[in-house]
C-alpha positions as CSV (number, residue, x, y, z in Angstrom):
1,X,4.2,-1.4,4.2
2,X,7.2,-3.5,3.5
3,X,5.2,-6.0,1.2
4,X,4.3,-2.5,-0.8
5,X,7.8,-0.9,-0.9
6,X,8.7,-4.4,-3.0
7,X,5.1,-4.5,-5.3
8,X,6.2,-0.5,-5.9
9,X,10.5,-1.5,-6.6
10,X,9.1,-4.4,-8.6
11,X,5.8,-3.4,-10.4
12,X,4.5,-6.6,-9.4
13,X,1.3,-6.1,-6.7
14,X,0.7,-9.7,-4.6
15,X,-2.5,-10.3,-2.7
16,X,-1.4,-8.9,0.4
17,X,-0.3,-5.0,-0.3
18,X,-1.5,-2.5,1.3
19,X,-1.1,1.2,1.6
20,X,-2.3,2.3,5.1
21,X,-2.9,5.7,6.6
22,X,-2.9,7.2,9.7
23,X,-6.5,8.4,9.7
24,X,-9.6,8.3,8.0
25,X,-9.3,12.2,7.4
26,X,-6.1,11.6,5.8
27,X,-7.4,8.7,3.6
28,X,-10.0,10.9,2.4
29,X,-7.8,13.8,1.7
30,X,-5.5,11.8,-0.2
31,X,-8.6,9.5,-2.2
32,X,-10.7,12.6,-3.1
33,X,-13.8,11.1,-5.4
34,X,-12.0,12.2,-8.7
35,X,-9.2,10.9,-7.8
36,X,-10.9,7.5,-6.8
37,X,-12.3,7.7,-10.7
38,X,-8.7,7.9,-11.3
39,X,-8.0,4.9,-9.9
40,X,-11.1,2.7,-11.0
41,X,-10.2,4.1,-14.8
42,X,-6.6,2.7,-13.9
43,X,-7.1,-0.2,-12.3
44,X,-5.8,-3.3,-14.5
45,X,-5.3,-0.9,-17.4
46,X,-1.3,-1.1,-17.1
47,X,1.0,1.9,-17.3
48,X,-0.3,4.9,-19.3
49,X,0.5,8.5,-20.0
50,X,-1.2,11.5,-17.9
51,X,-2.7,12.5,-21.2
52,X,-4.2,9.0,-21.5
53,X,-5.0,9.0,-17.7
54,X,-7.0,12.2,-18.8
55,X,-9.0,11.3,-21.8
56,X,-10.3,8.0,-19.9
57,X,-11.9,10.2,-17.0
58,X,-12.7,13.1,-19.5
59,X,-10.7,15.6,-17.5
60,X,-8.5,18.3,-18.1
61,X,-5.0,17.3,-18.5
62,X,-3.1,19.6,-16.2
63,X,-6.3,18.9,-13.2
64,X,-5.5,15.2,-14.1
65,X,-1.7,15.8,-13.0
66,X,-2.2,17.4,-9.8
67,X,-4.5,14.1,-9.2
68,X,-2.0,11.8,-10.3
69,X,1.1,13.7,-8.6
70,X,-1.0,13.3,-5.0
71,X,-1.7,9.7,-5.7
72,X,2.3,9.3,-6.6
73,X,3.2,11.0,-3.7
74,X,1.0,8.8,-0.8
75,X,2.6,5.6,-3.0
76,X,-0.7,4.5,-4.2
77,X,0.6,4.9,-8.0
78,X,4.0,3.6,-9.9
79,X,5.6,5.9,-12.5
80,X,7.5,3.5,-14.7
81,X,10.9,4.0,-16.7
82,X,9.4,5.2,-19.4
83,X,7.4,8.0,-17.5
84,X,4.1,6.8,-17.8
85,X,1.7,6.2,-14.5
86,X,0.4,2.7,-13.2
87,X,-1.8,1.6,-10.5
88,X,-0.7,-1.8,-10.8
89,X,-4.0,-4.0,-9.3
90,X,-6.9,-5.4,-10.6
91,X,-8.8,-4.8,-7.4
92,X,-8.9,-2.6,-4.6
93,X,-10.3,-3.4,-1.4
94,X,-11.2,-0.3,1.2
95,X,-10.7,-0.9,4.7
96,X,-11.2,1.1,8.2
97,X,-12.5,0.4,11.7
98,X,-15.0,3.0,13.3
99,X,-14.9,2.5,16.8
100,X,-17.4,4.2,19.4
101,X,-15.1,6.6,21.7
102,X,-16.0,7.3,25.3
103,X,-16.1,10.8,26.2
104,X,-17.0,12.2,29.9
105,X,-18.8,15.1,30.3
106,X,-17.1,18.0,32.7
């Protein structure tokens, strides 16, 4: 989380950031699908407005801001200086481990 708190201070993403969460429930709460179209439209695209954002997903704006709020709020988006949004990578790569759990009947 460390290497992501310095891509995020910086705006410069490196190889190995990563944004982790504590479940897959909360993975998929925060990385709905249209807000996983909001990051492919993003991705590489450098920093753009919410209106922007909007018209490259053909979405309403204001749905488009609650998306991008959420996404600003788990870290996985930048705002810049200038107030514009940026998901600063060229790739994303999805990760999780399903493991089998034992469970005992009673």
């Amino acid at each position: 989380m460390v290497d992501f708190a310095q891509a995020w201070k910086t705006g410069k993403g490196s190889k190995t950031d990563r944004i982790s969460f504590a479940s897959p429930e909360l993975l998929w709460k925060v990385l709905t699908a249209k807000r996983w179209e909001l990051l492919k439209a993003l991705c590489g695209a450098g920093p753009v407005t919410i209106r922007e954002a909007a018209r490259r997903v053909g979405r309403d704006v204001k749905a488009v801001h609650t998306d991008l709020s959420a996404l600003l709020c788990a870290g996985v988006l930048i705002r810049t200086e200038s107030g514009q949004v940026e998901f600063p990578y060229e790739a994303v790569k999805v990760e999780f481990l399903l493991q089998a759990g034992c469970t005992q009947a009673g």
